[in-house]
C-alpha positions as CSV (number, residue, x, y, z in Angstrom):
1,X,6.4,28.5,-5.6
2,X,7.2,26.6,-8.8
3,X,4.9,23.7,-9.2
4,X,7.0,20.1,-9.0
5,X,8.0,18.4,-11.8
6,X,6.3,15.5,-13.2
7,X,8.4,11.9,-13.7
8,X,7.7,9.1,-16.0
9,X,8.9,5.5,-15.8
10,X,11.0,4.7,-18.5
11,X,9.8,1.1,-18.2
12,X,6.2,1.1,-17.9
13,X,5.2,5.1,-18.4
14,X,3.6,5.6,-15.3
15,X,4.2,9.1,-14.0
16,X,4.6,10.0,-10.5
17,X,2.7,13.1,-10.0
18,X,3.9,15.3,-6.7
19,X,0.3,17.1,-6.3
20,X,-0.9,13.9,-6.0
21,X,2.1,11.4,-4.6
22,X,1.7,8.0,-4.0
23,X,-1.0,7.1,-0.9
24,X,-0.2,2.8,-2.0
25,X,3.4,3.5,-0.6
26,X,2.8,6.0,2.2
27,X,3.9,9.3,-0.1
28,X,1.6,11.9,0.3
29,X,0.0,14.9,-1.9
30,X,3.0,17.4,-2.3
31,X,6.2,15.0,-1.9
32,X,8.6,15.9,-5.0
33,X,10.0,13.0,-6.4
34,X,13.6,14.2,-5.4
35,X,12.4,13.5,-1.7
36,X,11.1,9.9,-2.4
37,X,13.4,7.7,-0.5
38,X,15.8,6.0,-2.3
39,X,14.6,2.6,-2.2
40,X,10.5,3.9,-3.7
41,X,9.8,1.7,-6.0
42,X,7.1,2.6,-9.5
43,X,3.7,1.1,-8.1
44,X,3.3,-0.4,-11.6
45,X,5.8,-2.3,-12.2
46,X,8.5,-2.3,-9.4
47,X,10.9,-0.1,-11.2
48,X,13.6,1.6,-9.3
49,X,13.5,5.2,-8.9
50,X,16.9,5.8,-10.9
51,X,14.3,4.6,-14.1
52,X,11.9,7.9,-14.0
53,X,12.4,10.8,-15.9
54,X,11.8,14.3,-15.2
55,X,8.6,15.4,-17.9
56,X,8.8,18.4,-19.9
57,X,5.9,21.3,-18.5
């Protein structure tokens, strides 16, 4: 199974990581971002989802 891809705000430069997803909003190890609801939010700085971008391996 291909690992999941990395995504980095384009605001702030967090990066969602899927091995480790995002226990502040619920999101647990192994969520890709593609299956984030549509209303997650970046826990930095409140960015909407549609502001990540997929990172290069």
């Amino acid at each position: 199974m291909p690992a999941k891809k990395k995504y980095r705000c384009l605001v702030c430069s967090h990066v969602y990581d899927p091995a480790e997803g995002d226990p502040a909003t619920g999101m647990q190890p192994g969520t890709a971002f593609e299956d984030l609801p549509a209303d997650w939010m970046c826990p930095d700085c409140g960015a909407r989802k549609d502001d990540f971008e997929p990172m290069e391996d």
